[in-house]
C-alpha positions in Angstrom: 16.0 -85.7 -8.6 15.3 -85.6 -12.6 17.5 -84.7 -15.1 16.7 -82.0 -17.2 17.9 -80.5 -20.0 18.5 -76.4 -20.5 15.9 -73.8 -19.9 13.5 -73.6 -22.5 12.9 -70.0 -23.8 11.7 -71.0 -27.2 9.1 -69.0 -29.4 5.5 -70.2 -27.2 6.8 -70.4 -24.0 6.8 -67.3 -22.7 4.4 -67.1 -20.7 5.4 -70.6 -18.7 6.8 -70.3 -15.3 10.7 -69.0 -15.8 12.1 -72.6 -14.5 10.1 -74.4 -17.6 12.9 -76.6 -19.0 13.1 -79.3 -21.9 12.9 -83.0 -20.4 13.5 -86.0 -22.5 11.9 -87.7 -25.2 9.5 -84.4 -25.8 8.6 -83.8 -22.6 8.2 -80.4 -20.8 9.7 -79.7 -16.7 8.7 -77.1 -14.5 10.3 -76.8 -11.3 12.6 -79.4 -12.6 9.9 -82.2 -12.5 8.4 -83.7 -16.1 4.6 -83.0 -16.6 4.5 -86.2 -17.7 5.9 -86.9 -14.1 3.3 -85.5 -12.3 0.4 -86.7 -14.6 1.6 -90.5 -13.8 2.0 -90.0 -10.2 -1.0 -88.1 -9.3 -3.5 -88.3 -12.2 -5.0 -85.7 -14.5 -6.7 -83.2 -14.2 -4.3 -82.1 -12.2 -2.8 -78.4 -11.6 0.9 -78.0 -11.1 2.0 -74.3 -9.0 5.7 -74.0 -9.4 6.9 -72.3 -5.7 9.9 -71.2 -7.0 7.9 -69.0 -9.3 5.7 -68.0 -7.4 8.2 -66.3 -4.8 10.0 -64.6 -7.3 7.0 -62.8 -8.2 6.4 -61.4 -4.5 10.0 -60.4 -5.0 9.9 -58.6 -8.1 6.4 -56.9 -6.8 8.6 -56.1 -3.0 11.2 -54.5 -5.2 8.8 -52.7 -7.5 7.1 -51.0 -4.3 9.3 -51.3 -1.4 7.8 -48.6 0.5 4.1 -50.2 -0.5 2.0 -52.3 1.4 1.9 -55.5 -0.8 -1.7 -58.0 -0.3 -2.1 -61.1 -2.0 -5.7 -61.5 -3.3 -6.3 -64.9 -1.6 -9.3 -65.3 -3.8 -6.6 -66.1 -6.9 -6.0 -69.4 -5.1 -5.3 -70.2 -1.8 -4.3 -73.0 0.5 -2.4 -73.4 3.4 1.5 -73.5 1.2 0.3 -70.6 -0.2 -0.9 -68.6 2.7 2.6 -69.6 4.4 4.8 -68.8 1.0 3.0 -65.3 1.6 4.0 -65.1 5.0 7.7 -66.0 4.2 7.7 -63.5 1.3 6.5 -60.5 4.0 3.0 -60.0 2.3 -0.6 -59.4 4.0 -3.5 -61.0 2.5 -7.0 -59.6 1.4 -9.9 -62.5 1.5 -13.1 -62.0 0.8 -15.0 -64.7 3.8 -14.5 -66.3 7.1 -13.5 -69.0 5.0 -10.3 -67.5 3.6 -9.6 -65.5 7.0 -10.2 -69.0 9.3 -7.7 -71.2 6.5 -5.1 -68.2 6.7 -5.1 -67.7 10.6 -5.2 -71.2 11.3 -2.4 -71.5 9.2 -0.1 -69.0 11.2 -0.6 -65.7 9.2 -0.8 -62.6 11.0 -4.7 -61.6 11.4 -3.1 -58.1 11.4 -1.5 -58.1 7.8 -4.6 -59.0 6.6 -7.6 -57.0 5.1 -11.6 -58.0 4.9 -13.1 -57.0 1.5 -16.7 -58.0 0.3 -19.7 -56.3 -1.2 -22.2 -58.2 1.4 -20.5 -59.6 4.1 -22.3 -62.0 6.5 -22.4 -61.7 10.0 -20.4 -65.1 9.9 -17.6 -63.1 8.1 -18.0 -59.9 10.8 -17.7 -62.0 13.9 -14.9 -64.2 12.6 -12.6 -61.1 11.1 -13.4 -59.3 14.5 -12.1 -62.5 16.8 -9.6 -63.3 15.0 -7.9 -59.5 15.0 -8.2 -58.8 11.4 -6.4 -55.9 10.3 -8.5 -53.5 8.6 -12.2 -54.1 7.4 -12.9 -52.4 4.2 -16.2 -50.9 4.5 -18.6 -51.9 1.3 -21.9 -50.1 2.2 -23.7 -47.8 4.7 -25.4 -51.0 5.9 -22.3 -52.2 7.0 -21.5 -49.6 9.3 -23.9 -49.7 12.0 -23.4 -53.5 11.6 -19.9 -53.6 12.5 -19.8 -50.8 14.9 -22.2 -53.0 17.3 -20.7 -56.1 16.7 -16.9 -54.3 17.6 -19.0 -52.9 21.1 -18.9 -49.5 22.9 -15.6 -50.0 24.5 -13.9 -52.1 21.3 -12.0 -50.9 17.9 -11.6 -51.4 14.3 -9.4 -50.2 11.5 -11.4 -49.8 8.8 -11.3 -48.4 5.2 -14.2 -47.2 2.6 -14.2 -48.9 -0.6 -15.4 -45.6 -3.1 -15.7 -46.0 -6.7 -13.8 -43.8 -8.8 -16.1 -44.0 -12.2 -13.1 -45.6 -14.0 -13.7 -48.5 -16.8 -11.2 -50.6 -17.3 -10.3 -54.2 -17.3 -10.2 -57.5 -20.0 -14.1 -57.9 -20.1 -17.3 -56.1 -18.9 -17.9 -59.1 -16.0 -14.7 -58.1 -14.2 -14.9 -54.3 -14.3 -15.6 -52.6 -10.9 -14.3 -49.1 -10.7 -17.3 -47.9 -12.7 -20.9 -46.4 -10.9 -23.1 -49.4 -12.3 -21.6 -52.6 -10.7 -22.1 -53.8 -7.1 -18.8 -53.0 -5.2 -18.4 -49.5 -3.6 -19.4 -46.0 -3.0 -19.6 -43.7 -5.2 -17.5 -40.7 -5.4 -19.3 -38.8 -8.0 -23.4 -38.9 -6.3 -21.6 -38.2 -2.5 -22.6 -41.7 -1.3 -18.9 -42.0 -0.3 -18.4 -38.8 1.5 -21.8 -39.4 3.5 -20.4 -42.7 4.6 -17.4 -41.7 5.6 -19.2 -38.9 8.0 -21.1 -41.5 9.3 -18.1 -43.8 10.3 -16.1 -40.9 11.8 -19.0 -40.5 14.0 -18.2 -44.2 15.4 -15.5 -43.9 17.7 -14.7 -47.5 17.7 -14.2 -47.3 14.5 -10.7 -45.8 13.1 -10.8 -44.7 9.3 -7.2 -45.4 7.9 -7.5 -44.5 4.4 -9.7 -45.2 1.1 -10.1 -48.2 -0.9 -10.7 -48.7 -4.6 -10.4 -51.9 -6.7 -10.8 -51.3 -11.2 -11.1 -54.2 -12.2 -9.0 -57.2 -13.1 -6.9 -57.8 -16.4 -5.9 -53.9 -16.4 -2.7 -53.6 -19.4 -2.6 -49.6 -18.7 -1.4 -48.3 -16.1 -3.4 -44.3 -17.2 -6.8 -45.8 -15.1 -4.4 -46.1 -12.0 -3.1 -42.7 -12.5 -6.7 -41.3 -13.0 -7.6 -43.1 -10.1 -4.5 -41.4 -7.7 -6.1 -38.2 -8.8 -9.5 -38.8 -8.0 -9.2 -40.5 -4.3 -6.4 -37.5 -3.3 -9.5 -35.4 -5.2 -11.8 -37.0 -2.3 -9.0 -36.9 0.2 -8.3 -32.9 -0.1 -12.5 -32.4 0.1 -12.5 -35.0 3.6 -9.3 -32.9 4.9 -11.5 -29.6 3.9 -14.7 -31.0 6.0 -13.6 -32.8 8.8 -10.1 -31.7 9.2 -9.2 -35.6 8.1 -6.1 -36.5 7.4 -6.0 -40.3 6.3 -2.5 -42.2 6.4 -3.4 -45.3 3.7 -4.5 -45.4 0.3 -5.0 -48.6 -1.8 -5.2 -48.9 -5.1 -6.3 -52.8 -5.2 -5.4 -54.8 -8.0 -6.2 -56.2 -11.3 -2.6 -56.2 -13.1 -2.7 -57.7 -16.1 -0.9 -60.9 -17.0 -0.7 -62.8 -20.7 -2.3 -65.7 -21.1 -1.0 -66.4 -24.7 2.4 -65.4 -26.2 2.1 -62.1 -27.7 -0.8 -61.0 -25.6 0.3 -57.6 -23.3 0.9 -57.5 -19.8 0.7 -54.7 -17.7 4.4 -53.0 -17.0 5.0 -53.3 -13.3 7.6 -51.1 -12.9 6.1 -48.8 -15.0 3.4 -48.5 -12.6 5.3 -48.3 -9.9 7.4 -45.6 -11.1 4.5 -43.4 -12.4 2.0 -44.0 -9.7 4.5 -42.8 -7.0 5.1 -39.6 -8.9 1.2 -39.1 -9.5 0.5 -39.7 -5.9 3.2 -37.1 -4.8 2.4 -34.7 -7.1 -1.7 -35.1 -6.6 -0.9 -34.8 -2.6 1.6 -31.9 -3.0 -1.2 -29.7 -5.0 -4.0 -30.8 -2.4 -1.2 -29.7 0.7 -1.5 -33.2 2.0 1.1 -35.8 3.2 1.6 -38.7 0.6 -0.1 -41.6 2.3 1.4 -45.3 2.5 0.2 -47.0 -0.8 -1.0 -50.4 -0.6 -1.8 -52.6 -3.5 -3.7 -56.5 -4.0 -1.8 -58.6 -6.6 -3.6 -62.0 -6.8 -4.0 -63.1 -10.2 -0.1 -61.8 -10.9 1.2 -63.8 -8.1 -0.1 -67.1 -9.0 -1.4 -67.5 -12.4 1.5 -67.7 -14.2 3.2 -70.5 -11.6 0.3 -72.4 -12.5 -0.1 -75.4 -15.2 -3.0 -77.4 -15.8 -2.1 -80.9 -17.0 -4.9 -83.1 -18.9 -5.2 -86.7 -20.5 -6.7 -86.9 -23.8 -9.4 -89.0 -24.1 -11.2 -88.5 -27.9 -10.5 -87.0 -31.0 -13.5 -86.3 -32.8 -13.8 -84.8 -37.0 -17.1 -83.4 -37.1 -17.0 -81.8 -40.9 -14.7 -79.2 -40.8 -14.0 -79.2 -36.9 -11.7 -81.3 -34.7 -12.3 -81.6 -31.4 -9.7 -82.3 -28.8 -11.5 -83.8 -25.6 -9.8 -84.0 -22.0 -10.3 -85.3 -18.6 -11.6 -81.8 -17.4 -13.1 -78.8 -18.6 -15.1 -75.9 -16.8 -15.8 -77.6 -13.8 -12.2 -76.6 -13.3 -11.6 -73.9 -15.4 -14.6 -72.2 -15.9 -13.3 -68.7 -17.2 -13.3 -69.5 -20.8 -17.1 -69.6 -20.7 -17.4 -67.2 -18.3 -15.0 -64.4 -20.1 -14.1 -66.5 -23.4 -10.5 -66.5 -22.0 -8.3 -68.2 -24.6 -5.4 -70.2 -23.6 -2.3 -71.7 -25.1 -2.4 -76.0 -24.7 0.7 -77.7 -25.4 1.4 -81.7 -26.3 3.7 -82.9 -23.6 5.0 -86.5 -22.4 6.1 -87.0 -26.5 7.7 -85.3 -29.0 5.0 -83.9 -31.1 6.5 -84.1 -35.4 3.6 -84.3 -37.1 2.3 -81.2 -38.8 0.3 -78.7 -37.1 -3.6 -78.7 -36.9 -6.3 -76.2 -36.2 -8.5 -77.9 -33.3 -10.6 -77.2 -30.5 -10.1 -78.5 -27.3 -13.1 -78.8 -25.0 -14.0 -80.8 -21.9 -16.0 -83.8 -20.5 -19.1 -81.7 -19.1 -22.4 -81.5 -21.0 -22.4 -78.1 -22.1 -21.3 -77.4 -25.5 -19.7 -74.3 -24.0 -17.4 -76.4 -22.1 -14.4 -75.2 -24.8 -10.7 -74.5 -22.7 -9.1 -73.5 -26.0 -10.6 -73.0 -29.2 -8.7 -72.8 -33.0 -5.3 -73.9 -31.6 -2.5 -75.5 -33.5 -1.9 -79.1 -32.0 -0.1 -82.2 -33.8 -2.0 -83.6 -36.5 -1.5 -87.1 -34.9 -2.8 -86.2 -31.5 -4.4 -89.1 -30.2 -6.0 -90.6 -26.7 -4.0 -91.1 -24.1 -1.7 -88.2 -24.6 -0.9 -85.2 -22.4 -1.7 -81.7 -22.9 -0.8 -79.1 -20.4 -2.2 -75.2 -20.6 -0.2 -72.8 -19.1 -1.1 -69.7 -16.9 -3.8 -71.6 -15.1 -2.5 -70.4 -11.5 -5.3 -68.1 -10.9 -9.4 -68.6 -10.8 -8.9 -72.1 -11.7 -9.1 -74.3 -8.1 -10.7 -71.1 -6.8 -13.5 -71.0 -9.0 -14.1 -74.9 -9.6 -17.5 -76.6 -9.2 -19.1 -79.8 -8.6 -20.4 -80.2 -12.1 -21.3 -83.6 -13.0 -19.7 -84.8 -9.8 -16.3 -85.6 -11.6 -14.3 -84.1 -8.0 -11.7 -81.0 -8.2 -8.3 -81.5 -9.2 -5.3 -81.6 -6.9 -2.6 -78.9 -6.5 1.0 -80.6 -6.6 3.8 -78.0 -6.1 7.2 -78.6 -7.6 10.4 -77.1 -7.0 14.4 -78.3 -7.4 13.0 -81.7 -9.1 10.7 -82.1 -6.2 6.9 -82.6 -6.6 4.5 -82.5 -3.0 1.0 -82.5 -3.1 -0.6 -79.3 -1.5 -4.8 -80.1 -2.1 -5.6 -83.6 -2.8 -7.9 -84.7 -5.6 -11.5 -84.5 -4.2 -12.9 -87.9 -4.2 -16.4 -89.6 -5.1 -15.8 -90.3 -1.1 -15.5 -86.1 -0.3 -18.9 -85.9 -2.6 -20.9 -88.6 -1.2 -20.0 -87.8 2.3 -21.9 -84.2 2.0 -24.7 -85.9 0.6 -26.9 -86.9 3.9 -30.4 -86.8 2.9 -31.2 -90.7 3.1 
């Protein structure tokens, strides 16, 4: 086991996972194990999940909600650990494909704690939720009614719920709002399309409505578009009672809590939002004469993006006039959300003891795209130079999930660390994994 020296909890690390400690000769540990550590054993890129931190956040989320259903958004990152940490930690999961559902269920989850989502699901993703025993299906579009109905049979049965949008904007950038009428996800509330699909379902008896579904948008700091949300699915919920008599027993808010990705930056106050969504709830069902349903909410990028460090090599420093430019051993082919959503990130120098002065630089990847930037304008030591380490912080979440082939360069492994330990979880994809898809000759 390592040495390490006291917990850090100096200006700039704040938003490092809690067990982030000082290691010698400049170094940073997570999980008790030296970046520098991990670089050496298992290359760069490479991302680092810290478990330890990733459990306390289930725990913190258990004790925020304890009478909540609690998801994990498998679509933040998933593997096999992961899906069994969830497990452990008493959470369901929400995935999005057959891929997700197969990987968790063939892992040991529970198909019942786990929910379907997806604006256009394939039959692939119908037939493998259905025999598996998924959980609940949440209903995307009328299409998808008649669909599942005759792949679940006459004589078969389905929880399902209807995903409705609510007409809410909110989230950190345009591409990741979807709780307003002009995106893809959903019914609409406000033009009826939800209420005429839900009177279509309750006239499939193999299908069993449990509740409504609505998901804002991701990077939400406020908890107000929650509350507004409460009011306008119990809103739809008294008008369903008032049709058809319906009484539904689940309501889930989805996710989309924001996190910071930079010191400083706001996060959205968990307990906060538990405290005032239960009372909006209540009070919303009270005034509609309804019984409070079970809430259920889908933390993803809060579980696992800040138990996440990406650790690079250096491999040029490049003045161009008034510019530096910092370049690493990866870039957006795995992390592609700074071009995506100009997300900006705080990289740190670690394996040495960084003295020299500070200076403004950019630090982009290997890819050619000259939007391939992980962090621009960042103070870094003036004498950076090849060969060193930097390591960026918060990269949990849409990192492995979202990476790509581009330029062939192969995904980065996962390595989890915990009491000075490090295992690997993924391994690195190889030019072997690439050229074995390849089958044209």
């Amino acid at each position: 086991m390592t040495t390490v020296h006291e917990p850090t909890t100096a200006v700039g690390l704040s938003v490092w996972p809690a067990s982030t400690a000082r290691a010698p000769h400049g170094d940073l540990a997570v999980g008790g194990v030296p970046l520098a550590e991990v670089a050496d054993r298992f290359g760069t890129p490479a991302y680092v999940l810290d478990e330890a931190e990733v459990r306390d956040r289930c725990r913190t989320y258990r004790d925020a909600f304890p009478d909540a259903e609690v998801l994990y958004a498998a679509k933040a990152f998933l593997c096999r650990a992961m899906a069994h940490w969830m497990d452990e930690e008493g959470f369901g999961l929400d995935v999005c494909s057959a891929g997700e559902l197969e990987l968790a269920v063939t892992t040991g989850f529970p198909p019942g704690r786990i929910v379907l989502h997806g604006n256009a699901k394939s039959p692939r993703d119908l037939d493998t939720a259905l025999r598996l025993g998924v959980g609940r299906i949440v209903i995307d579009s009328p299409a998808e009614i008649a669909r599942l109905a005759a792949a679940v049979g006459p004589d078969g049965h389905q929880k399902v719920m209807v995903r409705v949008v609510p007409g809410i904007s909110a989230g950190g950038h345009e591409k990741i709002r979807t709780g307003t009428d002009d995106q893809k996800f959903g019914l609409s509330i406000a033009d009826g399309y939800a209420q005429h699909a839900i009177a279509r379902i309750l006239d499939q008896p193999q299908l069993e409505l449990t509740g409504l579904h609505c998901h804002l948008g991701s990077q939400i700091t406020s908890v107000k578009p929650y509350l507004v949300a409460v009011r306008r699915l119990v809103g739809l919920m008294s008008r369903l009672h008032e049709q058809h008599g319906l009484i539904l027993p689940e309501l889930d808010l989805g996710g989309g809590h924001g996190i910071a990705y930079r010191p400083g930056e706001e996060a959205l106050d968990l307990t906060a939002l538990a405290r005032k969504v239960r009372a909006e709830l209540a009070d919303a069902c009270a005034t509609a004469g309804l019984p409070v349903p079970r809430l259920i909410i889908e933390p993803g990028r809060a579980i696992a993006g800040p138990a996440g460090v990406a650790v690079y090599r250096v491999l040029a420093v490049k003045h161009t006039g008034e510019h530096v430019f910092v370049a690493v051993d990866g870039g957006m082919s795995d992390n592609p959300r700074p071009a995506l959503y100009g997300v900006r990130y705080a990289p740190r120098l670690v394996g040495r003891a960084g003295t020299a002065a500070p200076a403004r630089v950019t630090v982009v990847g290997r890819h050619c795209e000259a939007g391939d930037v992980l962090a621009a304008d960042v103070d870094l030591p003036s004498d950076i130079h090849p060969g060193d380490l930097l390591a960026v912080p918060v990269a949990g979440a849409y990192h492995l999930s979202m990476a790509s082939g581009y330029n062939l360069v192969g995904r980065p492994p996962v390595v989890a660390v915990r009491d000075g330990l490090a295992r690997l979880l993924v391994r690195r994809e190889s030019l072997e994994d690439i050229r074995s898809r390849d089958v044209g000759l």
